[in-house]
BAMARLUM-243691 format. One record per residue (C-alpha): x, z, y. Coordinates in Angstrom, 3 decimals, m for minus. Layout:
REM BAMARLUM-243691
SEMAR X Z Y
SEMAR X Z Y
...
//
This chain:
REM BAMARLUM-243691
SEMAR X Z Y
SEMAR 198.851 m41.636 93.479
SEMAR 195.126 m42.351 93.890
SEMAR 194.377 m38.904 93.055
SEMAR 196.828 m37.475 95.612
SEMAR 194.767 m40.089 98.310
SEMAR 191.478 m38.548 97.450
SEMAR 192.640 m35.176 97.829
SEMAR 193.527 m35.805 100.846
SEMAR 190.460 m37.049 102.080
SEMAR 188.974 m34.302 100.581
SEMAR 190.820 m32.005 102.771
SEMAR 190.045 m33.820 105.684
SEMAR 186.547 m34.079 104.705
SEMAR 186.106 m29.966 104.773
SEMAR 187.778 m29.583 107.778
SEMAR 185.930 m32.034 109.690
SEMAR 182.685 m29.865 108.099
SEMAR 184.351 m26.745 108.822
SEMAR 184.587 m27.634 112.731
SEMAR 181.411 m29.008 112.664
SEMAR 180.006 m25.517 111.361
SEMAR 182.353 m23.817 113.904
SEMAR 180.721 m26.135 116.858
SEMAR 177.397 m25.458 116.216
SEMAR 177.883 m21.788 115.645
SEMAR 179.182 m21.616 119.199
SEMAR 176.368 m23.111 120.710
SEMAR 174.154 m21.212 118.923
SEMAR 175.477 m18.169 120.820
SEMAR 176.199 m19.412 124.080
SEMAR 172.354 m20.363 123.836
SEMAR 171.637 m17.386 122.623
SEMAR 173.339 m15.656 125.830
SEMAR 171.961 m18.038 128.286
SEMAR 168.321 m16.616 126.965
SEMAR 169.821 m12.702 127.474
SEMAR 170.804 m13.617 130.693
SEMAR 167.855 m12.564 133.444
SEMAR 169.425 m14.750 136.791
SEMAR 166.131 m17.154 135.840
SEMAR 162.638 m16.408 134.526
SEMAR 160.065 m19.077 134.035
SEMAR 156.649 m18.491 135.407
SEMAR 154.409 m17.419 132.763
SEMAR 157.429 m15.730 130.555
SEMAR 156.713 m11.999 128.950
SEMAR 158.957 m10.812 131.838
SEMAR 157.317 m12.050 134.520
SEMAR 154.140 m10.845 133.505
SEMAR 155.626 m7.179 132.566
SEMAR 156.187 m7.066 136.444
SEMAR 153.036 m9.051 137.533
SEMAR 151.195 m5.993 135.937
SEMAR 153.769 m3.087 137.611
SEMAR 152.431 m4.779 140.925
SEMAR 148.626 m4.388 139.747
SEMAR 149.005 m0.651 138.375
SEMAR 148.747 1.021 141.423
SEMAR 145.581 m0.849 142.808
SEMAR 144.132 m0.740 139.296
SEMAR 144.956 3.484 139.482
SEMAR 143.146 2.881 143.108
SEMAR 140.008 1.741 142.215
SEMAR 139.307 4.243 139.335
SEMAR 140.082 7.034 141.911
SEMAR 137.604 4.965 143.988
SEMAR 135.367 5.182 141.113
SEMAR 135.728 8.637 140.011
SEMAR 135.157 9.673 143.763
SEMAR 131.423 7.809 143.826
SEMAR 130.862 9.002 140.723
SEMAR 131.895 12.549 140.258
SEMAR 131.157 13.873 143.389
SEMAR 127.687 13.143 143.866
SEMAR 127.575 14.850 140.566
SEMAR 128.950 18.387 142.102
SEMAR 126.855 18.309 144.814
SEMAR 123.502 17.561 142.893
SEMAR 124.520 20.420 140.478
SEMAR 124.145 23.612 142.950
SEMAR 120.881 22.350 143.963
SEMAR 120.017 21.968 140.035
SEMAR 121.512 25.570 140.096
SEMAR 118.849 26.705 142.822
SEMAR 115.856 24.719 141.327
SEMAR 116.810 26.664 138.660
SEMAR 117.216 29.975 140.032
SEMAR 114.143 29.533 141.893
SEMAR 112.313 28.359 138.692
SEMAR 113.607 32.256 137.073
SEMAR 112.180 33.878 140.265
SEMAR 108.928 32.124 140.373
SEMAR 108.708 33.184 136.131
SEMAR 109.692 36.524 137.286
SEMAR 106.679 36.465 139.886
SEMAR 104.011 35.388 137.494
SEMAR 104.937 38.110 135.061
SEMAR 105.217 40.734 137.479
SEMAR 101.664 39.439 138.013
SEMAR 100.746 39.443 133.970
SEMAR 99.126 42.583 133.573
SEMAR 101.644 43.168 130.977
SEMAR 103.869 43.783 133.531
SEMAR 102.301 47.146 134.252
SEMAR 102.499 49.690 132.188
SEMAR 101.264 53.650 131.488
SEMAR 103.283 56.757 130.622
SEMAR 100.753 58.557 128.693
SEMAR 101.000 62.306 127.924
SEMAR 100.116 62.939 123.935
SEMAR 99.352 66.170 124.223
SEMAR 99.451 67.488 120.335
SEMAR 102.909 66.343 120.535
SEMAR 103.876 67.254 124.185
SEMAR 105.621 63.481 124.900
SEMAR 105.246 61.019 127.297
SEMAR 104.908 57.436 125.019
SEMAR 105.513 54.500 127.857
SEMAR 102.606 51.851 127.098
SEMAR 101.893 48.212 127.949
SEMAR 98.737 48.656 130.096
SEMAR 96.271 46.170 127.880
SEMAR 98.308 47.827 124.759
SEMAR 96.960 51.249 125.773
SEMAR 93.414 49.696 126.797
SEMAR 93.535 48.493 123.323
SEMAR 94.193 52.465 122.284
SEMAR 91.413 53.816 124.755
SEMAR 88.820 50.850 123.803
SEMAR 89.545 52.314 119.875
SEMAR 89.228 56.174 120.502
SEMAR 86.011 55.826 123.086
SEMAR 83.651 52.964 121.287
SEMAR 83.196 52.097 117.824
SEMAR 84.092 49.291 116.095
SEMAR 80.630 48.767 114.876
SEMAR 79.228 47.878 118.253
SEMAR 78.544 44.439 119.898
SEMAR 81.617 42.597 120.702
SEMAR 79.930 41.934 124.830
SEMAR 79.870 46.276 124.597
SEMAR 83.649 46.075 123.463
SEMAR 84.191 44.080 126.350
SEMAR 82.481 46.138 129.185
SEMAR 84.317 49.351 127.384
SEMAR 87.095 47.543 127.491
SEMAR 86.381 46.723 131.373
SEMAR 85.466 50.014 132.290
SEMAR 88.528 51.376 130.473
SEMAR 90.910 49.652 132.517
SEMAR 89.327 50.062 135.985
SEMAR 89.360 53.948 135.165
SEMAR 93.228 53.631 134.332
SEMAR 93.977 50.833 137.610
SEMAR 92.233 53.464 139.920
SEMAR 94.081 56.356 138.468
SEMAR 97.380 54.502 138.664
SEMAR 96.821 53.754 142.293
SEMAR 95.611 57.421 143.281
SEMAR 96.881 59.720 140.384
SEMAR 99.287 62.844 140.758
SEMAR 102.648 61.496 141.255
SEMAR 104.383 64.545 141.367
SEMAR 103.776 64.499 137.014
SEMAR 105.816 62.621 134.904
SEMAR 103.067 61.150 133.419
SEMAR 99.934 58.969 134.595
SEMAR 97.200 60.195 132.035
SEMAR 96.153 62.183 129.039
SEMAR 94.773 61.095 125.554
SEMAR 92.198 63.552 126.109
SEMAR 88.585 63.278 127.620
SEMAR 90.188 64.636 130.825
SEMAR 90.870 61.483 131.508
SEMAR 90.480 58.779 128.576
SEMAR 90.869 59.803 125.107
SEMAR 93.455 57.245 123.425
SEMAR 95.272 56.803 119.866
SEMAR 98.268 54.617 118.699
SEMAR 98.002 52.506 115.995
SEMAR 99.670 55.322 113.275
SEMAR 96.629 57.146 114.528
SEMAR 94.074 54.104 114.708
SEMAR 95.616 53.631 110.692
SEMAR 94.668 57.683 109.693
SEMAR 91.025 56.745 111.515
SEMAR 90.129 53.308 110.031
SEMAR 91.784 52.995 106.799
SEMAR 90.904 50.099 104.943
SEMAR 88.669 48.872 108.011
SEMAR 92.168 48.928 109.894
SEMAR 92.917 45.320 110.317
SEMAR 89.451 44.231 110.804
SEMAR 88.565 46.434 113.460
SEMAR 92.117 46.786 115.022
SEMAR 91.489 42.750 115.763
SEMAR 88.122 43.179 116.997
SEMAR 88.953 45.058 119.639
SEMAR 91.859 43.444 120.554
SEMAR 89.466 39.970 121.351
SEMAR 87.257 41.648 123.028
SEMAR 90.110 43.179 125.433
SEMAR 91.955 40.140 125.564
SEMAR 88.631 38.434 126.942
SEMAR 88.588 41.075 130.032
SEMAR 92.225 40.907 130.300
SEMAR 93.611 41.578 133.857
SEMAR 89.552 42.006 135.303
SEMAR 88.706 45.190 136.523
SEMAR 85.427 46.406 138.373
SEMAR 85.435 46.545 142.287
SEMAR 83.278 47.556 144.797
SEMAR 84.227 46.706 148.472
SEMAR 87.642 45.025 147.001
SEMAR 88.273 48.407 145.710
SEMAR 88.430 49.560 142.113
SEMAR 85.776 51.693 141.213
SEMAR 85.413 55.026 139.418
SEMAR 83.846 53.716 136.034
SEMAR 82.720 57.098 134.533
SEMAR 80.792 56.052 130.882
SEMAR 79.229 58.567 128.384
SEMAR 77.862 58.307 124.845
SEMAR 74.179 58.394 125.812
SEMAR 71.588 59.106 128.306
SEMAR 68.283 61.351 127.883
SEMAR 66.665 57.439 129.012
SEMAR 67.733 57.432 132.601
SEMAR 71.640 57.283 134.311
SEMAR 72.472 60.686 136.673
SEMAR 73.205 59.839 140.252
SEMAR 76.953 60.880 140.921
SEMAR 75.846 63.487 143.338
SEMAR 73.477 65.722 140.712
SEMAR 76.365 66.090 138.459
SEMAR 79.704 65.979 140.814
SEMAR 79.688 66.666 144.916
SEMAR 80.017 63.156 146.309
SEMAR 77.233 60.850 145.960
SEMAR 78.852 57.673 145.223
SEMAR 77.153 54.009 145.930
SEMAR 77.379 52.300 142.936
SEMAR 76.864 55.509 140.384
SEMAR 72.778 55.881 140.785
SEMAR 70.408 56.618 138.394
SEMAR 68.991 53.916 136.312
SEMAR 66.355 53.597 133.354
SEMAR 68.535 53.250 130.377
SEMAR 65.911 53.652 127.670
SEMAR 67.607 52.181 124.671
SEMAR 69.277 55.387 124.318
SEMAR 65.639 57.312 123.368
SEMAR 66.331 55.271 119.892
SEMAR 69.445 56.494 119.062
SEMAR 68.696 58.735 116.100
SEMAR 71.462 61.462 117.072
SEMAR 69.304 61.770 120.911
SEMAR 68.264 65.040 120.297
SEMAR 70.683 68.122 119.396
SEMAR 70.042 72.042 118.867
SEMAR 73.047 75.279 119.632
SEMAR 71.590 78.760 118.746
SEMAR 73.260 82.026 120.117
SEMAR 73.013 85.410 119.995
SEMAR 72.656 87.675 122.920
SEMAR 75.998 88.702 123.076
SEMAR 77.347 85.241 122.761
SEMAR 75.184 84.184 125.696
SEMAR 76.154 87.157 127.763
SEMAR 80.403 86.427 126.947
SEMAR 79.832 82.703 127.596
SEMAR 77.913 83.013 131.064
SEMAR 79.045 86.380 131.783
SEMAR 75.822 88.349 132.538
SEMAR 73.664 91.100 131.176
SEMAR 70.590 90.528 128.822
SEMAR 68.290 93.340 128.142
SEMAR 67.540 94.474 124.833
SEMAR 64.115 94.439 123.082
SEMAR 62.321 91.919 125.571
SEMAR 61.472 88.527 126.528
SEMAR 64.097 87.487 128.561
SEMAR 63.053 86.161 132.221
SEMAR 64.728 82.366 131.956
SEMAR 63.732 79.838 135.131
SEMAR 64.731 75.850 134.729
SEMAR 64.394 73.280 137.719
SEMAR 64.704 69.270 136.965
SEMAR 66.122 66.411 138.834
SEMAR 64.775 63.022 138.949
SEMAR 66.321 61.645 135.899
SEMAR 64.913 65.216 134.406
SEMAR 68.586 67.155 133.281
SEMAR 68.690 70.695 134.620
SEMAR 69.536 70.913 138.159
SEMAR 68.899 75.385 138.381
SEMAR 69.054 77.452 135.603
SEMAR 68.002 81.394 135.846
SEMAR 68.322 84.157 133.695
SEMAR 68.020 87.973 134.243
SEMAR 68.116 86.636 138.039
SEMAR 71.374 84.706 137.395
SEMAR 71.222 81.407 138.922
SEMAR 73.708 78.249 137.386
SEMAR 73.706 74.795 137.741
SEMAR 72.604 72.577 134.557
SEMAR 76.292 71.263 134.653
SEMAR 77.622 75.034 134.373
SEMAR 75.436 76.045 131.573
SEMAR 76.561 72.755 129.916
SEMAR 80.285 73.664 130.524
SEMAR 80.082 76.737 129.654
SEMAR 78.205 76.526 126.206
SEMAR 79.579 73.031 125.630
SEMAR 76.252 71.745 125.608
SEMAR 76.465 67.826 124.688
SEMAR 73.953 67.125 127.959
SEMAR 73.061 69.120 130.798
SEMAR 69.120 67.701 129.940
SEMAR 68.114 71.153 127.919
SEMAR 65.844 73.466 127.318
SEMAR 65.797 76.942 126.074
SEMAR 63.877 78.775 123.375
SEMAR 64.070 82.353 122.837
SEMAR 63.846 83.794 119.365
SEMAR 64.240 87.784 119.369
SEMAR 68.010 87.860 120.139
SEMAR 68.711 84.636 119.615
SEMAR 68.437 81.834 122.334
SEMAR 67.913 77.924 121.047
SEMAR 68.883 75.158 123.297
SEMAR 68.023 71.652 122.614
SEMAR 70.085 68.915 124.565
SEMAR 68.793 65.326 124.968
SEMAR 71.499 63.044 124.838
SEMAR 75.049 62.892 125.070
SEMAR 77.359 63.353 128.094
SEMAR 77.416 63.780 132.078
SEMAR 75.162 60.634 132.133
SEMAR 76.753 59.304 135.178
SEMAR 77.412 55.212 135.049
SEMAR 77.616 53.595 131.622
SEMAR 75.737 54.447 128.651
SEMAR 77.364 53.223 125.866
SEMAR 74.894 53.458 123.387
SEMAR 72.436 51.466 126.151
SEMAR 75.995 48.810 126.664
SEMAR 75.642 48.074 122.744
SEMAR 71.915 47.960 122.732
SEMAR 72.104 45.478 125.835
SEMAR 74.646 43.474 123.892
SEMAR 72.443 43.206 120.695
SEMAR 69.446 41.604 123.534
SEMAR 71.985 39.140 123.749
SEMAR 73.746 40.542 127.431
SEMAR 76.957 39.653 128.380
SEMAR 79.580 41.829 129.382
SEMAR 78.991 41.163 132.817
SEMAR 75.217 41.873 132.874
SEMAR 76.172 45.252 131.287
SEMAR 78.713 46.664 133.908
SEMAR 76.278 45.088 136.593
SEMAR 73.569 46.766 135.320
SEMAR 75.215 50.463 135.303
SEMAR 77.477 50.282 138.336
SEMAR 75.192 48.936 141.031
SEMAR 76.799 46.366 143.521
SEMAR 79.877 45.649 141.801
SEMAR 81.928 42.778 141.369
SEMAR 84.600 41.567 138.657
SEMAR 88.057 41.097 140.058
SEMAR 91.214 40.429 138.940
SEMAR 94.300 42.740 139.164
SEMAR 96.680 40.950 141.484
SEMAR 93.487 40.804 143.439
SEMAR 91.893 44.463 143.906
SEMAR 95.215 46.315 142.986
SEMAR 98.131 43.897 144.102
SEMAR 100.173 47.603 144.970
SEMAR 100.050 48.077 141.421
SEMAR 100.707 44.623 140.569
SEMAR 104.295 44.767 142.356
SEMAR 105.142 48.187 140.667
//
């Protein structure tokens, strides 16, 4: 009986747990669904702030627009005028090296191999300096070589044949002037060394030329002088101002001063084109100048300028005379050249005395100056 009683209480003792379980359970949910449910938010909840930020969004999106727009666009319009210091930066480059001698060049006609080589005008300076002076002589005579050289070339430039294709010739009708394959065949060994040489002493002339009036002169130079300069009229037809004769007597030292041609009758007769009579003392008349080269020559009663006789018989100086050995005729020259402006035997003896470059072409073009390209030749400067 008691153990019917206490499972019975038993019974009733689960069930009463049971409900209890059940109770609980249900408010657990209902709770539960009372959170879900969105009729009430509290301030501060992750819901209300979700929307406090939708509200901010747009005036957050706003101000960075704001932003960008003070930013940025300042920006754009600073970087066209970055774009034109720029472009006028290029332009003002482009300038200077229109005015960098560099800029200029010269189509020179190599006659041996009929073609027209395009050169950087101090390159081909470089080229004439090699072929016209040796390497031996006094940097300061480089230079006023070097000087001269260019002046010749400038003035050509500005007043040469432009109906050629070419400027100038690498032969002494104008300047004589070699490459460097040709500079290499010359110098050999010495190559380097005297390739350099040359190249300071035109670098330390570069862009100067030699002006008279603002204009650039006509620098004619020879080897060497019988120990005085020709004035431009004894030798050509125009007397010209700053080509007159000077003393130049370093050049009476120069072992190779004096120089003897023999001919024979007929020679002489082919070469100048006149008769010489047999048997006899031929009848020959010379008249000097002041600087003492042969201004009239006369033979047989034909009459010829020194400069003809030189040209004709390729006499190295139109200072000669003429010795007459039974069908043979002698001449002995005195120096080397027309003799008109620079001597450059007298350039590299005024160097040694310690003259500067500048003293030299002074001293052999009378009343010059030293000017600068893009000042005496701005013309050529622009080409």
């Amino acid at each position: 009986m008691k153990s019917t009683k206490k499972k019975i209480n038993l019974q009733k003792h689960l069930k009463k747990k049971l409900q209890s379980q059940s109770s609980f359970r249900k408010s657990t949910i209902t709770s539960a669904k009372t959170k879900l449910t969105p009729s009430f938010k509290p301030k501060g909840s992750v819901y209300f702030r979700h929307h406090q930020y939708s509200y901010r969004l747009p005036i957050i999106i706003s101000i960075l627009l704001l932003l960008t727009l003070i930013l940025v666009v300042p920006s754009l319009i600073v970087l066209p005028l970055g774009n034109k210091s720029e472009i006028t930066e290029s332009v003002e480059e482009t300038t200077l090296e229109d005015e960098n001698p560099e800029a200029v060049s010269v189509a020179v006609m190599r006659t041996k191999a009929d073609v027209v080589e395009d050169v950087p005008l101090e390159d081909y300076i470089v080229g004439v300096v090699a072929a016209e002076m040796s390497a031996d002589f006094e940097l300061e005579a480089l230079k006023a070589q070097a000087l001269a050289a260019r002046t010749y070339t400038v003035s050509h430039l500005l007043g040469g044949n432009k109906e050629e294709e070419f400027d100038i010739t690498d032969t002494v009708q104008h300047q004589v002037y070699k490459n460097n394959q040709e500079l290499q065949q010359q110098w050999g060994s010495n190559y380097e060394t005297n390739l350099e040489k040359i190249k300071a002493a035109v670098e330390a002339t570069k862009g100067q030329i030699i002006t008279y009036n603002e204009d650039p002169i006509t620098p004619a130079y020879f080897s060497m002088s019988n120990g005085f300069t020709e004035n431009s009229e004894d030798y050509w037809e125009n007397e010209v101002p700053y080509l007159r004769s000077v003393p130049s007597p370093w050049d009476l030292e120069n072992p190779k001063l004096v120089s003897q041609e023999t001919f024979s009758k007929d020679e002489l007769e082919k070469l100048l084109e006149v008769d010489i009579p047999n048997g006899k003392s031929n009848d020959i008349l010379i008249a000097r100048n002041d600087s003492g080269r042969v201004s009239e020559f006369v033979i047989e009663g034909n009459t010829f300028t020194g400069r003809e006789v030189r040209d004709k018989l390729a006499l190295r100086s139109s200072d000669f005379s003429v010795k007459q050995n039974n069908d043979h005729f002698i001449f002995t020259t005195k120096g080397y050249g027309h003799g008109i402006g620079m001597s450059q035997f007298g350039a590299d003896a005024m160097a040694k005395e310690g003259k500067s470059y500048e003293e030299i072409v002074k001293y052999y073009y009378q009343g010059v100056e030293i000017s600068t390209l893009d000042e005496a030749a701005p013309t050529l400067v622009l080409k």
